[in-house]
N, C-alpha and C positions, 0 to 999 in steps of 0.2 A: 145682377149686382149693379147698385146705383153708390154714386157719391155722396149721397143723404140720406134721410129716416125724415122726409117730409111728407106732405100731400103729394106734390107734383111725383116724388118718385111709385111711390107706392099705386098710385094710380095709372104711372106708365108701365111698371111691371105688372101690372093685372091684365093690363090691355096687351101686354106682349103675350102673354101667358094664353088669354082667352083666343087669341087668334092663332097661337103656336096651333093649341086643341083642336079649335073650331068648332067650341062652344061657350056657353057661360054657368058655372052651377049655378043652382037656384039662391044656394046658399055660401057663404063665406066666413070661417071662421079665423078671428083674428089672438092674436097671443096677446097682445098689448095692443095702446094705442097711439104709439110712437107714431108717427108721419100719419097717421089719420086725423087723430085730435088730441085732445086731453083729457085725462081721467082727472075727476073731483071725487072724491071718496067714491060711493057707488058708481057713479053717471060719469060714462062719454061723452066727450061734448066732442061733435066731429065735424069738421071741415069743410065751408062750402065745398071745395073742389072736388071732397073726397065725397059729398051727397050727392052733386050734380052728376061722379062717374057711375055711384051708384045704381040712381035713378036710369041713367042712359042705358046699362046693359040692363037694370032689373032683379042683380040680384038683393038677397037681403044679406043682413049679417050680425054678428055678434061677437063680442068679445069674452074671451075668458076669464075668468076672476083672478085675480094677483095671487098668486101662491099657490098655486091648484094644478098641481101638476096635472094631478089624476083627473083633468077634463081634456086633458091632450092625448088620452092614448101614445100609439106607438108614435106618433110625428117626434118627438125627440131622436129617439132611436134612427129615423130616418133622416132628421137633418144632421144628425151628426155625421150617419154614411155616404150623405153625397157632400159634407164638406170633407170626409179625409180623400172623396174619390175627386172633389172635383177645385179643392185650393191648396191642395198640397203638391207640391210645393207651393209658397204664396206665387199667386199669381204676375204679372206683371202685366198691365194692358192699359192700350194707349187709344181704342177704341173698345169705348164701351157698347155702344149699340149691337159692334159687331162680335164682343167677347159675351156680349147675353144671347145671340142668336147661336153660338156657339155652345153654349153651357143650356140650352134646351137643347139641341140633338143631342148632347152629350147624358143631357138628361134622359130623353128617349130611347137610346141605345141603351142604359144601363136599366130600364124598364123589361127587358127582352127575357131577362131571368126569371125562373118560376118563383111564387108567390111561396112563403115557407110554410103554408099552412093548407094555402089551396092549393097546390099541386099545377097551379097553372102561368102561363106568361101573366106578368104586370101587365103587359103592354094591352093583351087578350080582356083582362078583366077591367082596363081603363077603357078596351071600349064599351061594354056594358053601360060605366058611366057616363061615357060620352051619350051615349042614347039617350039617359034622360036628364040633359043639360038642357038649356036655353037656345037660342039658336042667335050668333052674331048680327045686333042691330046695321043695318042698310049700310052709314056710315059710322067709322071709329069716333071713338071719344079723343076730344083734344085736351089735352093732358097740360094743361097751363093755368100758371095763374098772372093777370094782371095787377101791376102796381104802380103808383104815381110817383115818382122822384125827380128833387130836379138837382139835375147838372148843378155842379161847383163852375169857378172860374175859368177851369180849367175843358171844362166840359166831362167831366166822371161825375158817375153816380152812383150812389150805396144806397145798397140793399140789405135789408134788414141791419141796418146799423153797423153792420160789420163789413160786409164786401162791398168792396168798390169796382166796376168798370167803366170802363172807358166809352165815351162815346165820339164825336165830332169837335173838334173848338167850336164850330160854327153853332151849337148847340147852347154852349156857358150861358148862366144863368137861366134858361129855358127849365119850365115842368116837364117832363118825359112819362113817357108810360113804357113800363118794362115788361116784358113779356119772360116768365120764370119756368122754365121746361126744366123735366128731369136731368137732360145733360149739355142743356144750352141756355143763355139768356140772352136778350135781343128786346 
């Protein structure tokens, strides 16, 4: 769970995700292209940030077509059962790093169940997949994107036109380079 639908998030929950596993799939399928890129009638156009994390673990990916259920299989079915197991009631949380490290065990534990067709653990047949994933690049991906703004008078500065923080007085009028993480900026 991130506070946006950007590159920086989407790309820090892949990397939380791949190192929960401790792997990486080959492949990645995407539902939209919300916090990746933008669709233009057929074509995604995606995001340095989100090509360079690409690039860094190796996987590839693709997107679904708009209106197409039927290229999602059951993943509905399943996101709707780990949101009544895992935001009902709406949450409340005041750390997020530590309310996602929390929502993959919780994820994990509720894989423990047999599979409704295969007769076996989730958890059992997710290793399977894990065997033919990728294997975690040496060092993680940094999940940021850099931007140039400068300080007001006051010393704040806005980001993407809309948000403003705060930086130093000592700073006012000053260019800045802001550093844009999933759940911090600096």
């Amino acid at each position: 769970m991130f506070p946006g639908e950007n590159a920086e998030c989407v790309c820090q929950g892949l990397r939380n995700v791949f190192e929960f596993v401790g792997g990486v799939p080959t492949r990645v399928v995407f539902d939209n292209a919300t916090g990746v890129g933008r669709r233009v009638c057929d074509r995604v156009r995606t995001t340095r940030l989100f090509e360079a994390c690409s690039a860094h673990y190796g996987f590839e990916y693709r997107f679904c077509n708009p209106y197409s259920g039927h290229e999602k299989g059951s993943v509905e079915n399943k996101v709707g059962t780990q949101r009544r197991n895992l935001f009902v009631p709406v949450p409340r949380v005041w750390d997020v790093d530590g309310y996602n490290e929390r929502l993959l065990e919780r994820s994990r534990d509720m894989s423990r169940k047999e599979h409704y067709r295969k007769g076996r653990p989730e958890l059992e047949l997710f290793e399977d997949d894990l065997a033919a994933m990728l294997a975690l690049p040496a060092r993680p991906f940094e999940c940021v994107e850099y931007r140039r703004a400068r300080a007001d008078k006051k010393g704040k500065v806005r980001v993407d036109g809309r948000h403003w923080y705060s930086t130093s007085p000592e700073c006012a009028g000053r260019e800045m380079v802001v550093g844009l993480w999933a759940t911090r900026v600096r």
